[in-house]
C-alpha positions, 0 to 999 in steps of 0.5 A, spaced: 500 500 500 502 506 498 499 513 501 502 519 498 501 526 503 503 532 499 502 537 505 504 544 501 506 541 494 501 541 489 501 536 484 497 534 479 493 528 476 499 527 471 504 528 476 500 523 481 500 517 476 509 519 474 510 518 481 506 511 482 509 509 476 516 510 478 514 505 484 511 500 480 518 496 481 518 497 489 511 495 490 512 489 486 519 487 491 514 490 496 509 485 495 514 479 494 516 481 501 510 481 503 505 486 509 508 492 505 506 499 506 509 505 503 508 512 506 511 519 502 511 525 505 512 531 500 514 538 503 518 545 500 521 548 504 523 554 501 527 553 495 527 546 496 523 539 496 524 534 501 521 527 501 520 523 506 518 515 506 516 511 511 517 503 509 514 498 514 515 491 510 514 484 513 516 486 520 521 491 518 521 499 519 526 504 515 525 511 514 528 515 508 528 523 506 531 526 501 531 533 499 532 536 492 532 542 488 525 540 485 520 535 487 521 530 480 529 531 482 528 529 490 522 523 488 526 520 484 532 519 488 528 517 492 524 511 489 532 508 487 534 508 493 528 505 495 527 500 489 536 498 491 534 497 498 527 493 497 531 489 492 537 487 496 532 485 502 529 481 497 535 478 494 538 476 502 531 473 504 531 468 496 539 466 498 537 464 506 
């Protein structure tokens, strides 16, 4: 499950389904994990973006923020080090 809270950034539709496309490849190492709830948080502060994710997956809770000099910069970031995260989780559970 993934909520998106965009607490004083605007986003549009478009820019709203960008993201959750981006996040197609950590739902899928997610849902193979299993019980895997994401939560973004995108905030601006002045001039810069930060993005804040919460990950709790199969008993396992990390915490990520990022910040940007614009909102596609900080996501983006952060979905990679999201999906190299969730990735190696998945690839360390397969190999035990």
């Amino acid at each position: 499950m993934i909520q998106l809270n965009t607490e004083n950034v605007l986003l549009k539709p478009s820019q709203r389904r960008q993201i959750t496309a981006w996040l197609k490849r950590a739902v899928k190492y997610g849902q193979r994990l299993g019980a895997f709830t994401l939560n973004l948080t995108l905030l601006r502060h002045g001039r810069h973006c930060e993005v804040r994710a919460d990950v709790k997956c199969d008993g396992e809770t990390f915490h990520y923020h990022n910040r940007g000099s614009d909102w596609r910069d900080a996501m983006h970031q952060m979905v990679q080090i999201l999906v190299a995260r969730l990735h190696s989780q998945w690839v360390m559970r397969s190999a035990a």
